[in-house]
N, C-alpha and C positions, 0 to 999 in steps of 0.2 A: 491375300488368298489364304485359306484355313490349310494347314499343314496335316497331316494325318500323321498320329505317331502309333506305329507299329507295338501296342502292348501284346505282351505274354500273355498267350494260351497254353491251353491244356494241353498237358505230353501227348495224349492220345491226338488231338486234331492236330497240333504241330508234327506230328511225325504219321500220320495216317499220307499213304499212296494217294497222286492221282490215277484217272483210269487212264491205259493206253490207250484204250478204246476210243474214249473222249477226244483226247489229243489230237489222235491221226483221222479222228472225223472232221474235226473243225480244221484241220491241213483239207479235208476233202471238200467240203464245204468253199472251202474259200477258192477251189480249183475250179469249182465247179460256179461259184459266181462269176469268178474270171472269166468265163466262156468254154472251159477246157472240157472235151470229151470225158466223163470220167466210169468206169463202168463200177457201182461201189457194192460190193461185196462184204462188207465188213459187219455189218449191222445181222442181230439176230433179233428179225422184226419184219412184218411182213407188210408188203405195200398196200393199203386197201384198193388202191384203182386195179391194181393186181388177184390178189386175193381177200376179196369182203368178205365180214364176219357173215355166216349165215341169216337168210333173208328173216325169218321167221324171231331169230332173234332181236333182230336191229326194229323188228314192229314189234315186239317185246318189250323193249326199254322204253319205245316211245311212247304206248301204250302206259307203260307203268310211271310215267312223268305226265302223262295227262290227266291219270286218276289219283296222282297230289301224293305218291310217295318219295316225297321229299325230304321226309324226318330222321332223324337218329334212327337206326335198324338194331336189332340187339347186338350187344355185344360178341356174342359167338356167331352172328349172322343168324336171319329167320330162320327159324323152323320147316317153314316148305321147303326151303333151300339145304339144309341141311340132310334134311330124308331123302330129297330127289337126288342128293349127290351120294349118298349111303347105297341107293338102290341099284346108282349106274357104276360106281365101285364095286358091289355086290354080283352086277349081271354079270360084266365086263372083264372083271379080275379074278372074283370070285372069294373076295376078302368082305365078311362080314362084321363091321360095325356101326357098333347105335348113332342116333342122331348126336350125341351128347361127346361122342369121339369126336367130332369133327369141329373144325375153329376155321369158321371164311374173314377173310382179312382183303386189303385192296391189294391183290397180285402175290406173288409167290414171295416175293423180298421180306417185307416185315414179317412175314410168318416166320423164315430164316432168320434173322434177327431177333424176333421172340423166342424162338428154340434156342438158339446162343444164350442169349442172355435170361434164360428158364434154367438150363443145363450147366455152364462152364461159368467156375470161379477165377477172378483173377491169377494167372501164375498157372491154372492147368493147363494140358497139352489136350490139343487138337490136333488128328491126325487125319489127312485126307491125301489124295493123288493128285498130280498135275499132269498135265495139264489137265484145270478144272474152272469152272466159275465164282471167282469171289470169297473164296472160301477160306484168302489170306488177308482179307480186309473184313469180313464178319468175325473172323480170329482176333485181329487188331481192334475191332471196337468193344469187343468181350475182355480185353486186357486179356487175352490169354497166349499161351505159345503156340506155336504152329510148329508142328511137322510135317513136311512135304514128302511125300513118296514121288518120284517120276517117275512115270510107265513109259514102256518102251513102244516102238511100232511094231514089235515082233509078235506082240499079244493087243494088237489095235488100240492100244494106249489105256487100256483097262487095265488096273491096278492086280495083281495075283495074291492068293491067301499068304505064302511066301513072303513076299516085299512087302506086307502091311503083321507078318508075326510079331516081328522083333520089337514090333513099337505098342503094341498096345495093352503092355503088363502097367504102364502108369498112362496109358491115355483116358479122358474122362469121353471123348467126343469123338468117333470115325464118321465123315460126310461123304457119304457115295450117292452118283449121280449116274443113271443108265435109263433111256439111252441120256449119252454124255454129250457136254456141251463146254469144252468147243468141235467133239472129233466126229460125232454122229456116228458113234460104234455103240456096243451095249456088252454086257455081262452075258458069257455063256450062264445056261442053265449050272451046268457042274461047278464051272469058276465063284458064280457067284454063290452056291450050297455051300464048297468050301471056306467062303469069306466068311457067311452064317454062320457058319460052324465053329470057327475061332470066336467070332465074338460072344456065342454062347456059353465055350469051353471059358471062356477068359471070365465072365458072370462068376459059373458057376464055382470058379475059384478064388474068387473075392469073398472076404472075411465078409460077415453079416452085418449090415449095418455102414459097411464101404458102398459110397456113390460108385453107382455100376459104369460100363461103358453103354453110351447109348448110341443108337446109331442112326443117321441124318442118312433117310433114301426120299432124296427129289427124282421125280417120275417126272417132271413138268410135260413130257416129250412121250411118255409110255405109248400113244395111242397113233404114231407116226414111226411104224416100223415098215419096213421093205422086202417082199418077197419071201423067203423063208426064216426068218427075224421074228424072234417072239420076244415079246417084254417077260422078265423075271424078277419076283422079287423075293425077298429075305425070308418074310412070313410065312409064303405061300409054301417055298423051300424046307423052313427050318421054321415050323409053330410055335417051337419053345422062345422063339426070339420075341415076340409080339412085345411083352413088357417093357422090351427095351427100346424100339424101332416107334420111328416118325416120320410118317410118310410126307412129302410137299406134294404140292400139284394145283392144278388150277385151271383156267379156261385158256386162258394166252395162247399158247401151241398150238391144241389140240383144234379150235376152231378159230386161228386165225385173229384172233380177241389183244392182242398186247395191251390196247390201249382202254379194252371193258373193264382192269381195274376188278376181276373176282378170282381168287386163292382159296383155296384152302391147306388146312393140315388136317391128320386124323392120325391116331396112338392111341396110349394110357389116360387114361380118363385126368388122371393127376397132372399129369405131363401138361396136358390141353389144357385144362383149368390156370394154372398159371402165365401159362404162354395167353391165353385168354386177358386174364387182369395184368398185365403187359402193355399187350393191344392197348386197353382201355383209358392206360392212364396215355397213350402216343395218341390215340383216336385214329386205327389205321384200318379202319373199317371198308370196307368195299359200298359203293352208296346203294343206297336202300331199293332202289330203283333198278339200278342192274340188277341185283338180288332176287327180287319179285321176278324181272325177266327170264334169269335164269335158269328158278324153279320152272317156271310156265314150259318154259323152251325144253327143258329134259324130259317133261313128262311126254313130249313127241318122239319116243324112242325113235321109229321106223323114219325121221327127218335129221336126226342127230349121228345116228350110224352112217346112212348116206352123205351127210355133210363129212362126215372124218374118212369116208373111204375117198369120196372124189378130190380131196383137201391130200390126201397121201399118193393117190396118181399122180397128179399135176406135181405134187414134189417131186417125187420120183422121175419124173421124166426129163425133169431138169435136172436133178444130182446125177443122174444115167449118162445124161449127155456132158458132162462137167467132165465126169468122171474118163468115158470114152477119148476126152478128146483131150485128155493128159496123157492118156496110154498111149495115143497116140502120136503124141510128141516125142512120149520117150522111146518108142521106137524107130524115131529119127532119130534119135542120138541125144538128143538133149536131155539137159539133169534136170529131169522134173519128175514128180510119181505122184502116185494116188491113193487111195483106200477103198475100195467098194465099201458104195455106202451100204449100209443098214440101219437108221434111223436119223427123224428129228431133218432141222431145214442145212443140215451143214455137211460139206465134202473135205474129210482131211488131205489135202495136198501137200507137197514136196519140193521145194523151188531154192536148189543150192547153186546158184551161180560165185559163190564166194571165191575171190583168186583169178576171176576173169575182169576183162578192161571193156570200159565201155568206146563209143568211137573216139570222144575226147579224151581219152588217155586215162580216164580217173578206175583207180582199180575199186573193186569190188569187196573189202573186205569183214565185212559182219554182215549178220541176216541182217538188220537196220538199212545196212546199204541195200543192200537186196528187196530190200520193201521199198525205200525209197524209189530205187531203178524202176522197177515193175510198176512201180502208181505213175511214174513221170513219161516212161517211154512209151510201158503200153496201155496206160488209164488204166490200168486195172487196179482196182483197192480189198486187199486183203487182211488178214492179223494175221500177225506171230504168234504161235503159242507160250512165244516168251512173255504175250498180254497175260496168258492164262496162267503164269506161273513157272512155265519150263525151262532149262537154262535158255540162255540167251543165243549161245551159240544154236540151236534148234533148228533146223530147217524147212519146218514144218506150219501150215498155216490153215486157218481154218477160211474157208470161201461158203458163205452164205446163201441162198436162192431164194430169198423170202420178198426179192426184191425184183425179181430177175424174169425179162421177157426173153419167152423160150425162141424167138425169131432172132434175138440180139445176138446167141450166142455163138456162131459163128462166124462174127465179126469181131468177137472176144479172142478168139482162137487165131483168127488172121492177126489182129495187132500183136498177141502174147509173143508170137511166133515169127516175125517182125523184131520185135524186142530184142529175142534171144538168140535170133541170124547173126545180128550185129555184133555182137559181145566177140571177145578173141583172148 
């Protein structure tokens, strides 16, 4: 029988994370083959039997594989695609650029990935907030340092100009993300001007010819806000920033799309161009087909706004109720809390049972345990935001609805609360 002998890799894959995420899915998976109830919440992904991509799109793509666009697409992604997404940026936001800003790629990741490795040399500092998405593992494959800022719950986990001053006289890279993913909160207006506003003050005092700070704003989520919740962003705030700021974003979110596989970025013409011949030698193009579709499919403005308003109810009514019936717990008595939401498919909860005993005796002590208890007693599966970064001790978790029948959930609420009876 052939023996497999473990040779040496690269520092970087030898010591690159895996995902939490990962992990406590295939624990859920495997619960869930078992036969086990499990109610899983973990995933930022939405179920199609649940919520399908919009109709007009899905005969879109079909449409556009039946008339044989099957080919290599360009490399910055077509042309019609690139104006129809300039125009719905343009209407929507009210941020004006050319077709030639914009770079579509297969989903929001390699664009992030191409901006990393466009931007940051081995040995610079990247600075971002946690709890946040990936943004210590695109550090880690950039050979570069990471600095973590942790936000608090006091300011809905949204980083302040304060907590990110002190670090960014030698940072090359700030990655801000709103609405945020894991917490489904956003940047006030003023919060976020002030951020703007250091990074341009910090520009503008860099010697001529010094690699600037540039600043990473993923929007993937902008178009799923809540009630009196507006998306803000840097540019719109503070114009002088433009030269240095790179937008993400993409179809995934906004219409329910994760698996359509179309991104984009848009910035500095220069910026783009590179992160462009990137792409091209990885070949991480979105296929030619979705492409065509998705030109086609925007040019229906009045089908496209309706799909992202009825797409943001249907959220909404389910983080509404998530959310309700945490409050309602803890005004039972029980240690658990919540965040009103305002954005994107995720409810930040509170679940500190650490220091209490279950009925077999076993005590309680790290969130770990506390995740464990909660998947095992009451099915439910959630993350830590210690996935996303934040210490470990955190008590804090992000609960997803992208998967989630709004009929289920008060059978979620009986088990949780079951669960949490028993403890002493």
């Amino acid at each position: 029988m052939f023996e497999e002998v473990l040779h040496p890799v690269s520092q970087m894959a030898e010591s690159l994370q895996g995902s939490e995420i990962i992990r406590l899915a295939g624990e859920i998976n495997e619960k869930i083959k078992n036969g086990e109830k499990i109610w899983n919440f973990t995933i930022g992904d939405f179920d199609p039997a649940i919520f399908p991509i919009p109709e007009l799109l899905l005969n879109e793509i079909i449409d556009a594989y039946k008339a044989g666009h099957t080919n290599y697409p360009a490399a910055n992604g077509i042309l019609p695609l690139r104006q129809e997404i300039a125009a719905f940026i343009s209407k929507n936001q009210g941020l004006d650029y050319d077709a030639e800003a914009y770079l579509v790629a297969g989903g929001a990741r390699p664009l992030i990935y191409a901006l990393f490795q466009t931007i940051v040399d081995p040995g610079e500092k990247v600075l971002f907030p946690v709890p946040s998405w990936n943004n210590n593992h695109y550090t880690h494959l950039s050979h570069a340092n990471q600095v973590m800022i942790e936000a608090s719950p006091e300011n809905n986990f949204m980083p302040t100009a304060e907590e990110l001053r002190p670090h960014l006289a030698d940072a090359t890279l700030l990655a801000l993300c709103s609405p945020l993913n894991p917490t489904g909160t956003t940047f006030t207006k003023e919060g976020l001007r002030e951020i703007a506003q250091l990074v341009l003050e910090e520009n503008l005092r860099r010697a001529p010819g010094r690699k600037p700070l540039y600043l990473m704003y993923d929007q993937i989520y902008w178009t799923l806000t809540y009630g009196e919740t507006t998306h803000e962003d840097p540019v719109s705030l503070v114009p002088e920033l433009r030269p240095y700021t790179i937008f993400i974003d993409g179809l995934s979110k906004a219409f329910a799309a994760t698996g359509v596989r179309v991104g984009w970025a848009f910035g500095p013409h220069h910026i783009i161009d590179k992160m462009k011949s990137i792409l091209g030698h990885v070949g991480a193009w979105a296929p030619k087909a979705e492409q065509v579709a998705t030109a086609a499919y925007f040019k229906d403005v009045e089908k496209v706004q309706t799909f992202i308003h009825k797409l943001r109810e249907r959220l909404k009514r389910r983080l509404d109720a998530f959310y309700n019936g945490f409050i309602q717990l803890k005004s039972e008595g029980f240690s658990v809390d919540a965040v009103a939401p305002q954005a994107a498919l995720y409810l930040t909860v509170k679940i500190d049972l650490r220091g209490k005993y279950t009925e077999s005796g076993k005590l309680l002590e790290t969130t770990s345990d506390v995740t464990q208890y909660v998947l095992d007693k009451a099915g439910v599966a959630i993350v830590p935001f210690y996935a996303f970064g934040a210490s470990r001790d955190s008590s804090w978790y992000r609960l997803s609805v992208g998967t989630c029948k709004t009929e289920s959930i008060p059978s979620v609420f009986e088990s949780l609360k079951m669960a949490l009876s028993v403890l002493r």
